[in-house]
VMD Tcl script that draws the C-alpha trace (Angstrom):
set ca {
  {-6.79 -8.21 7.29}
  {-4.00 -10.14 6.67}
  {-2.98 -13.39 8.15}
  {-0.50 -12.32 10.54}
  {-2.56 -10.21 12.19}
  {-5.19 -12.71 12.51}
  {-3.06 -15.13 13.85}
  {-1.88 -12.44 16.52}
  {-5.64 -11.79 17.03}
  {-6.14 -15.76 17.94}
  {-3.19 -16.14 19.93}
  {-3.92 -12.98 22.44}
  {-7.32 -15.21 22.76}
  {-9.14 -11.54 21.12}
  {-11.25 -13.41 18.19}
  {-14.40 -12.91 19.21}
  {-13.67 -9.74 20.71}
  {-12.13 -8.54 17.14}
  {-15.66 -9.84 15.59}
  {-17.55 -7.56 17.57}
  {-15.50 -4.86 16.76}
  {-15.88 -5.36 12.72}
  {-19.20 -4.93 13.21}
  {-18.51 -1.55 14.02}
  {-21.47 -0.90 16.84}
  {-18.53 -0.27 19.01}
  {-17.04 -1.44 21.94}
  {-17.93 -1.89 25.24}
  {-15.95 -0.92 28.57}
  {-15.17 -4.30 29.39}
  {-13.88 -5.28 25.96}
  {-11.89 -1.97 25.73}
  {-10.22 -3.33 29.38}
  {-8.83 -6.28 27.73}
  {-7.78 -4.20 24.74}
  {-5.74 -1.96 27.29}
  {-3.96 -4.65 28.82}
  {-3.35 -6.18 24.60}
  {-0.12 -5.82 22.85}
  {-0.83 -2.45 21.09}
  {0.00 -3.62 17.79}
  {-2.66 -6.04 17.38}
  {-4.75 -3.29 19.08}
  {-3.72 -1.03 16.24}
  {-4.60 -3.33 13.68}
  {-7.84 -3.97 14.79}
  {-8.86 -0.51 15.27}
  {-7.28 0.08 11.76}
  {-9.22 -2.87 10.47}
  {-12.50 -0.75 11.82}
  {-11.71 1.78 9.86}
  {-11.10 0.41 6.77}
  {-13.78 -1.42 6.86}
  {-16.57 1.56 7.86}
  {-14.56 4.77 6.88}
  {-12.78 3.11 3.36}
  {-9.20 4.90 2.80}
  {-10.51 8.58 2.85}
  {-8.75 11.43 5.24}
  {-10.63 14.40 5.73}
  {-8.92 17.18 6.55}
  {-10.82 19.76 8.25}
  {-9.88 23.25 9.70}
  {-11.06 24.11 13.32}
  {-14.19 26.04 12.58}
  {-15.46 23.29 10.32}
  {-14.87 20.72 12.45}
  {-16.79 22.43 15.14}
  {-19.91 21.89 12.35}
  {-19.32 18.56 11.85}
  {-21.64 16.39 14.28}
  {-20.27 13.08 13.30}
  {-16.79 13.89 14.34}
  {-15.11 12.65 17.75}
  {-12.51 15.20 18.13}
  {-10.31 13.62 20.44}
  {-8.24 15.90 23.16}
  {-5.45 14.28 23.73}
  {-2.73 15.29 26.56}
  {0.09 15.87 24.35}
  {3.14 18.00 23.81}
  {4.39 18.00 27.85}
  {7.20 16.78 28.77}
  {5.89 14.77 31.62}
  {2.96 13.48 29.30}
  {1.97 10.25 28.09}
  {4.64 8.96 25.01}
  {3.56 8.74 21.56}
  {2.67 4.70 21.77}
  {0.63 5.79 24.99}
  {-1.22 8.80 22.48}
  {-1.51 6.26 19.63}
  {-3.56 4.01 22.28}
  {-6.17 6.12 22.82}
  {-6.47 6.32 19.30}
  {-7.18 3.36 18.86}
  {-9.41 2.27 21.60}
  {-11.53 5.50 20.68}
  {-11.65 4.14 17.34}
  {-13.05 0.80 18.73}
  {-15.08 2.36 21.41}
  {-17.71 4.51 18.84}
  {-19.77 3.32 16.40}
  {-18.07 3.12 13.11}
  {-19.88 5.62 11.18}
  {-18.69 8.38 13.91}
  {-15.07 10.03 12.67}
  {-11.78 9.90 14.54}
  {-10.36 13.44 14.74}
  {-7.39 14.09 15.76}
  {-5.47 17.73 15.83}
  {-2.17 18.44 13.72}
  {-1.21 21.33 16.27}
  {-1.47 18.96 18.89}
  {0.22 15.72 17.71}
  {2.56 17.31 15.13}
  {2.31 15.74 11.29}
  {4.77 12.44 11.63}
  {2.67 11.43 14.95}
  {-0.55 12.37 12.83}
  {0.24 10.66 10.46}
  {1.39 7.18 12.12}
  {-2.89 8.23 14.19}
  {-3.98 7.21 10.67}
  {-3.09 3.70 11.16}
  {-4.05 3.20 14.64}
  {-7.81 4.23 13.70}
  {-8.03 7.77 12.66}
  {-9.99 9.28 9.88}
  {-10.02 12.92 10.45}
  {-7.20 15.23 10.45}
  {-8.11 19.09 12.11}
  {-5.36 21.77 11.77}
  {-5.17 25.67 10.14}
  {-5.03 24.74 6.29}
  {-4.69 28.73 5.75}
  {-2.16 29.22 7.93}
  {0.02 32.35 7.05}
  {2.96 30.79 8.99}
  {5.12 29.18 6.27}
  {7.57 30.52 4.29}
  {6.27 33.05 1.46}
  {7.41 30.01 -1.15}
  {5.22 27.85 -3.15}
  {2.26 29.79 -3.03}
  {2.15 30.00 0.97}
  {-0.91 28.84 2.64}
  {-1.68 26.47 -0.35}
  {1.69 25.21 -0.25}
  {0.69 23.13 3.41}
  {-2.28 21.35 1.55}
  {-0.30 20.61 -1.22}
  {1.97 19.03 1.14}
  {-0.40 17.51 3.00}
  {-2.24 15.56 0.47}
  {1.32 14.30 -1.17}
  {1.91 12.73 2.41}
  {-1.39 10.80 2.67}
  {-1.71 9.66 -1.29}
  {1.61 8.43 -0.68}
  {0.30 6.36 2.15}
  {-2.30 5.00 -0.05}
  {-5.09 7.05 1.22}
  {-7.23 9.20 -0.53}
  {-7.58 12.96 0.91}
  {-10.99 15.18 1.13}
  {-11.01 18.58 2.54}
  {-14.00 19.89 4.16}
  {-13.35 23.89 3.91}
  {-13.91 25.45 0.22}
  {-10.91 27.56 0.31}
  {-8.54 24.14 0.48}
  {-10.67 22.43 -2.19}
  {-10.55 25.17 -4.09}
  {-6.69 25.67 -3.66}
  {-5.85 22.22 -4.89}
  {-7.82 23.17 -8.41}
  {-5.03 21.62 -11.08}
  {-2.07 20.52 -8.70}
  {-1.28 17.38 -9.35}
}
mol new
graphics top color blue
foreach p $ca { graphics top sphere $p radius 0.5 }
foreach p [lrange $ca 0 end-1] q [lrange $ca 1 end] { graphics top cylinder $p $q radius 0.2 }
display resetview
């Protein structure tokens, strides 16, 4: 945590409310009122905080079957993609606040589909862990090796973001076998 987010932190008056959230038991609804009515870049950086803290930099990216398996994941289902919807701050929100609301050992799962990669990606800083999408998809171009091609992509777009990537299905791991 760097300093000028903990001096936002101490002038929204949210210190001791941002100490029970590092301990990562989660939040409860009274503390995740005041969060609502909080700037939502200090709420953000908290719920990032949370993360980084419990989760470490790792993304896993999970297809949809897997992620059904996976009991530690909250797959969030977010109202996205209308036109009369909530905006992507609104989206990026609930993120977060989910993120503060579980315990910290439970993942933040968010779908690829459903968001669309940049507002997936900008999820990953406003809490999320967990990425869910079809990483065998036959829907790109027959280039680079098709299906593989996506995770390939993928995991250049989070290890330049500094995180490290871990996919949960064995045909992706198995995919990325000697690409750089």
């Amino acid at each position: 945590m760097g300093r000028l987010w903990m001096r936002a932190i101490e002038r929204a008056g949210l210190s001791e409310l941002a100490e029970r959230a590092l301990q990562g038991h989660g939040l409860s609804a009274a503390d995740l009122a005041t969060l609502r009515a909080s700037d939502v870049l200090v709420v953000a950086g908290l719920a990032d905080a949370v993360r980084e803290r419990h989760r470490g930099d790792e993304v896993r990216l999970v297809g949809h079957e897997q992620a059904r398996q996976h009991g530690d994941l909250v797959r969030l289902q977010l109202d996205a993609g209308r036109a009369d919807g909530p905006t992507g701050q609104e989206l990026l929100l609930e993120i977060a606040l989910a993120r503060l609301a579980q315990p910290a050992d439970r993942g933040i799962a968010i779908s690829l589909e459903q968001l669309g990669l940049e507002l997936a990606q900008t999820a990953l800083a406003f809490g999320a862990d967990t990425l869910i999408g079809d990483l065998s998809t036959k829907r790109t171009l027959p280039l680079a090796d098709g299906p593989a091609a996506r995770r390939v992509e993928l995991t250049g777009l989070l290890q330049r973001a500094g995180r490290r990537v871990r996919f949960l299905d064995a045909e992706a791991a198995a995919s990325l076998q000697g690409s750089p």
